[in-house]
C-alpha positions as CSV (number, residue, x, y, z in Angstrom):
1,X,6.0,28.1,30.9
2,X,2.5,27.3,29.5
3,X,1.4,24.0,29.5
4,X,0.6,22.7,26.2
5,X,-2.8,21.8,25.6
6,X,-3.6,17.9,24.9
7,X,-4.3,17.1,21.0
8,X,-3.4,13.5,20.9
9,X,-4.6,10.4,23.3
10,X,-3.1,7.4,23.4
11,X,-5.6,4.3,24.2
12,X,-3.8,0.9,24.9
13,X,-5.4,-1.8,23.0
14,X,-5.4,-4.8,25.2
15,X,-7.5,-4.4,28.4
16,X,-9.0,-0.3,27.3
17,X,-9.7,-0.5,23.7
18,X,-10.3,-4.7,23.3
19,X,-11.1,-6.6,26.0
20,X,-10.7,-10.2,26.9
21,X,-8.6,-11.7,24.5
22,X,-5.8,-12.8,26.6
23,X,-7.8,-13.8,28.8
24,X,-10.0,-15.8,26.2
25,X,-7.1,-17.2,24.3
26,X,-5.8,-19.1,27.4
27,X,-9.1,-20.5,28.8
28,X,-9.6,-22.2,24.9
29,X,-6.1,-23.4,25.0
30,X,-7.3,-25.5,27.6
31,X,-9.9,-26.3,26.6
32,X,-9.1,-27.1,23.0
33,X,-6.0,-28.6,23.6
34,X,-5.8,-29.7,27.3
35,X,-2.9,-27.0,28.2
36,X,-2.9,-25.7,31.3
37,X,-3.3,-22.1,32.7
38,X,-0.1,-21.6,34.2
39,X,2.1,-22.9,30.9
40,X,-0.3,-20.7,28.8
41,X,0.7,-18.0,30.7
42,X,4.5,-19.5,31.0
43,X,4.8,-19.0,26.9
44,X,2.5,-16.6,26.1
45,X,2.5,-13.7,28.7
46,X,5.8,-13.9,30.6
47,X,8.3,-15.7,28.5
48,X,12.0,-14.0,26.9
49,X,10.4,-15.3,23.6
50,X,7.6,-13.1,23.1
51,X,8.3,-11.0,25.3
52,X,11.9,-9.9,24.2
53,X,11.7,-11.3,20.5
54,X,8.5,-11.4,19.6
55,X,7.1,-8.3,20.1
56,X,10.7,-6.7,19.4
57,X,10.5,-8.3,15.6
58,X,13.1,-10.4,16.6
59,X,11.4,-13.6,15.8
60,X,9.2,-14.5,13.6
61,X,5.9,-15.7,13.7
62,X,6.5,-19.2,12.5
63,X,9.6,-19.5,15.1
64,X,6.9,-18.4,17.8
65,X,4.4,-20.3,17.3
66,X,6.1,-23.9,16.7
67,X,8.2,-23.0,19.9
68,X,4.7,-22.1,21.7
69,X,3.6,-25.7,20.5
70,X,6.5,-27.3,20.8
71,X,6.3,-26.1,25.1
72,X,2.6,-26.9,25.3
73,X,3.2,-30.2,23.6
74,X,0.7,-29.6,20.9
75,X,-0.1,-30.2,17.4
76,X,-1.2,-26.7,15.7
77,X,-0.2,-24.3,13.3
78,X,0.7,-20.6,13.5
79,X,-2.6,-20.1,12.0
80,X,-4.6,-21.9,14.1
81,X,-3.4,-20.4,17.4
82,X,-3.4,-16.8,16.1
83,X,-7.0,-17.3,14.9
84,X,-7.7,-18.5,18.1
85,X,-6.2,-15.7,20.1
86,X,-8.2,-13.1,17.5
87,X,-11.4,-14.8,17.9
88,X,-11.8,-13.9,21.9
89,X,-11.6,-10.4,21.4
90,X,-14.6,-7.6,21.5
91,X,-14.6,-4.2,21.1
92,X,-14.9,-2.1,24.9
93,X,-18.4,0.1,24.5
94,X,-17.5,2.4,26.8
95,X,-13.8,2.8,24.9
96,X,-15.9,3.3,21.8
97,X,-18.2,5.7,22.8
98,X,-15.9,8.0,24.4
99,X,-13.6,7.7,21.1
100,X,-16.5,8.9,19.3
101,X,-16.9,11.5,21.3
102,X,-13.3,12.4,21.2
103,X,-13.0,12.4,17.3
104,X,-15.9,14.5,16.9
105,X,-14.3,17.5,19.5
106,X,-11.2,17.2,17.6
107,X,-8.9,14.7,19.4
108,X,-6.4,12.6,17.5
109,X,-6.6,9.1,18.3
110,X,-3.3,7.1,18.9
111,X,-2.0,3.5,19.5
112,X,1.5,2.8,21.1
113,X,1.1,-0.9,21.7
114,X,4.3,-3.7,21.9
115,X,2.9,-6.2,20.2
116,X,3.4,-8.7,17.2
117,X,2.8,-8.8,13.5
118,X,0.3,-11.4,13.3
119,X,-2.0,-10.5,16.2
120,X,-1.9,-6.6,15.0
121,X,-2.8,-7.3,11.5
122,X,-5.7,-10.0,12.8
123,X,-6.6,-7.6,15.0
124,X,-6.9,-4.7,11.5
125,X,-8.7,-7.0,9.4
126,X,-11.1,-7.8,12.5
127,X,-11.4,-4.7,13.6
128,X,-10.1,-2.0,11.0
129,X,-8.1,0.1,13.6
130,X,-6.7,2.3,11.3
131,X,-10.5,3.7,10.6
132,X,-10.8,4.5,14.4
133,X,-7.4,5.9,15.0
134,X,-5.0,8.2,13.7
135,X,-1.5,7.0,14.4
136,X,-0.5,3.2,15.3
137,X,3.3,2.4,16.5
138,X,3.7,-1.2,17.1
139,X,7.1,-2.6,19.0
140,X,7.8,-5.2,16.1
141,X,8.0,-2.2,13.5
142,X,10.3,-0.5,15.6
143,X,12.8,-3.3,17.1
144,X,12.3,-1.4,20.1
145,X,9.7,-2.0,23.3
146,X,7.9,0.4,25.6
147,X,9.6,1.8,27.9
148,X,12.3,2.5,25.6
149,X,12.5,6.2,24.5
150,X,12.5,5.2,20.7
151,X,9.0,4.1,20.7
152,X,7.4,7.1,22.4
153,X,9.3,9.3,20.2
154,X,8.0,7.5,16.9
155,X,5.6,8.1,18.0
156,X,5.1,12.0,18.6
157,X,6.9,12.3,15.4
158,X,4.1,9.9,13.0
159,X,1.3,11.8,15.0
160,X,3.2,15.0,14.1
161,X,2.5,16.4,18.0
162,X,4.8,17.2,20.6
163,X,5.1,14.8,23.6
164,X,3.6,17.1,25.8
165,X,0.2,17.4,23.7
166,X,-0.5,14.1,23.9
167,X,-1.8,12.2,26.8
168,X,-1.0,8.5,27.6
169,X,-2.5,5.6,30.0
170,X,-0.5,2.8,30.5
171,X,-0.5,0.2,33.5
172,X,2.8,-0.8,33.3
173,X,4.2,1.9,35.8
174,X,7.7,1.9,34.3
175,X,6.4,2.6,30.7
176,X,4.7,6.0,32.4
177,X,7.3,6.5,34.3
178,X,9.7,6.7,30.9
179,X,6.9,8.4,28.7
180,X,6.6,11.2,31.5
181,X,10.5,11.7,31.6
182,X,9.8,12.9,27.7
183,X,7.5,15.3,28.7
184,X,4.2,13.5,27.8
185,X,1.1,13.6,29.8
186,X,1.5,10.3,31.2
187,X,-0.7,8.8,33.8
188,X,-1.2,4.9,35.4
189,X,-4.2,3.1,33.7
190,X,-6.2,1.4,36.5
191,X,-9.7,1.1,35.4
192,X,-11.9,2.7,32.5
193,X,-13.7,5.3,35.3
194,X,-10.0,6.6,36.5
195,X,-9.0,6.9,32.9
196,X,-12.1,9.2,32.1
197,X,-11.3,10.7,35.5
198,X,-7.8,11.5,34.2
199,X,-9.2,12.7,30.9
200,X,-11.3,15.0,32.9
201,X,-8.5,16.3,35.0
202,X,-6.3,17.1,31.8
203,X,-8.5,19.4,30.8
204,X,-10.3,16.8,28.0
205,X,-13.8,18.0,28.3
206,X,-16.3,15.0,28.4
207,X,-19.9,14.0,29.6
208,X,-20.4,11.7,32.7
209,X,-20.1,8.2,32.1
């Protein structure tokens, strides 16, 4: 059977398409509020809470972030830790150059991204993502998190391609293990040159870096 040829590529927001917010977002929390690294990362990157309810749409913001505050033994608001978070992100030049380079051959651009309410819409009105891509499937939307089949298939279906004409980094290995077991052109994201490597090799044409 002929392989079908890519239309769509997926770029994942935090670490290809913006960079250093996480990383950012902790180092101020310590900085503004004396919390340490390792129960920034406790709350914020590995607990159940946003990692299972949060992100899911399970919990709201509010319930978040006074839990957050309520483990880092702080006095904030919602809106002051989310505008903190937003404020250490910057766009990746190289992401945006070969996006622009992308659009103008023809590719559709696409976001599959677990993430929250409040962080994707700081993220729209600092960035206005839906001007540079095409399709954007959050987790929260959804009530469902990558790897689960529902969200790769919500997406193919709002980007109106099949799975197998559109290409996906990820570097979570089990999300492309579960995207490639739904027929899309899935591939481990290591750094920005092995993801233009693996553009390359899909058949994507593209100048050197």
């Amino acid at each position: 059977m002929e392989k079908s040829a890519i239309k769509g590529i997926v770029f994942d927001l935090d670490g290809v398409y913006l960079l250093k917010g996480k990383e950012r977002f902790i180092e101020n929390l310590g900085k503004k509020y004396g919390v340490s690294v390792a129960d920034a990362q406790r709350v914020f990157l590995k607990s159940p809470e946003m990692n299972k309810l949060y992100k899911a749409g399970k919990m709201t913001g509010d319930e978040f972030w006074e839990y957050a505050a309520r483990e880092w033994k702080i006095k904030a608001t919602k809106a002051e830790l989310v505008n903190l978070l937003l404020s250490g992100y910057e766009v990746n030049r190289e992401a945006e150059k070969l996006i622009k380079t992308l659009k103008t051959a023809g590719y559709r651009l696409l976001v599959c991204t677990n993430n929250f309410k409040e962080r994707l819409d700081g993220l729209e009105r600092k960035f206005a993502l839906s001007k540079t891509f095409d399709t954007i499937v959050a987790s929260y939307q959804l009530g469902a998190l990558k790897p689960e089949n529902e969200i790769f298939l919500e997406l193919a279906k709002r980007a109106k391609l099949a799975p197998g004409e559109i290409f996906i980094a990820d570097d979570n290995q089990g999300n492309v293990s579960a995207a490639k077991a739904l027929g899309f052109k899935a591939v481990l994201y290591e750094d920005f040159g092995k993801f233009h490597s693996d553009l390359k090799s899909a058949g994507i044409k593209l100048a050197p870096l």
